[in-house]
Residue, then its C-alpha position, 0 to 999 in steps of 0.5 A: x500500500x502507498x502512503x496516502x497522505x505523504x504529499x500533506x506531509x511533507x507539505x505541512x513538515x515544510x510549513x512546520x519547519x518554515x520561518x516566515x511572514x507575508x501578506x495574505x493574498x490569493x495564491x500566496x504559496x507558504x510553502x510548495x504544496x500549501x496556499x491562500x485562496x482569498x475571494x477577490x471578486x467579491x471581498x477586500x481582505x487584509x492581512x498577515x500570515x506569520x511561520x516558525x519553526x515548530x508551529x504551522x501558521x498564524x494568520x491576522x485577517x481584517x475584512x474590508x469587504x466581506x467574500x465568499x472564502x478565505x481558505x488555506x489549501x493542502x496538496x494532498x496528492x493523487x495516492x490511489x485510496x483502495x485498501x483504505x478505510x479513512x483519511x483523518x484529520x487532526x489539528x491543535x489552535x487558538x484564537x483570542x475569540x472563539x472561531x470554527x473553521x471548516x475541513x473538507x478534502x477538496x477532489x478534482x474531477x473532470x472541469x470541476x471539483x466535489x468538496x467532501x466535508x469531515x463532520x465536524x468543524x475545528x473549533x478555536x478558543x483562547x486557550x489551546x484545543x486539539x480537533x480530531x475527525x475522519x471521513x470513512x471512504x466506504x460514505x465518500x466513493x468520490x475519494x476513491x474516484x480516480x481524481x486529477x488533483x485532491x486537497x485538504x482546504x480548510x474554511x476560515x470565516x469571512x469576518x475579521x479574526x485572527x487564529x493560531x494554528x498549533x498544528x495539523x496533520x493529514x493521516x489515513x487508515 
């Protein structure tokens, strides 16, 4: 069996590993395989990002306008799914004002795309939480469609916020 999710690790270690800050803007790679995808049509967002070492990302948004999505965007590869029986998530934030943010893995198929959502949303608050959640293939056969492109995209809020995110892993099973 292949590994699954080696594609989102090696993008989260880098991000894990990564000393840095910046602008939020759409497209904006933290680093290769991880991205901001910011709606440009419809909102004006400003903001920062900020990495170090042993942590996976800060980000500090102040919406002028609302969008429809703000989201941050791992490749998680094209690893055929058979012998599988789920893909998890498990991620540890903060945020001064509690927040929820929402996961989902995000399969390219032909000109478009399906989004399949983990169940429950991560939840911030002030003081560290840890989320854990999975999706069980045999609910979700459109993970074990042939897919041109597969992420993990997590769904920030469209307001003004401002969260920590600890740490974040990808595992399957």
């Amino acid at each position: 069996m292949t590994d699954a999710t080696g594609p989102a690790r090696a993008a989260l270690d880098a991000l894990r590993a990564a000393d840095g800050e910046g602008r939020v803007t759409d497209g904006v790679a933290l680093v290769p395989g991880v991205w901001m995808s910011v709606d440009r049509e419809q909102g004006v967002t400003e903001g920062s990002y900020a990495t170090r070492p042993g942590h996976i990302l800060d980000l500090r948004l102040h919406v002028v306008e609302k969008g429809r999505w703000l989201t941050l965007n791992v490749a998680t590869g094209t690893t055929d799914l058979a012998g599988l029986r789920l893909i998890g998530i498990y991620a540890r934030a903060r945020a001064p004002r509690a927040l929820t943010v929402r996961a989902v893995l995000r399969v390219g198929l032909g000109d478009g795309f399906e989004d399949v959502p983990f169940a429950r949303e991560i939840v911030a608050f002030p003081e560290t939480s840890a989320h854990v959640d999975v999706i069980h293939l045999d609910r979700a056969p459109v993970l074990r469609a042939e897919p041109r492109w597969r992420n993990l995209v997590l769904w920030f809020p469209t307001g003004s916020f401002a969260c920590e995110i600890e740490d974040l892993r990808l595992f399957a099973a």
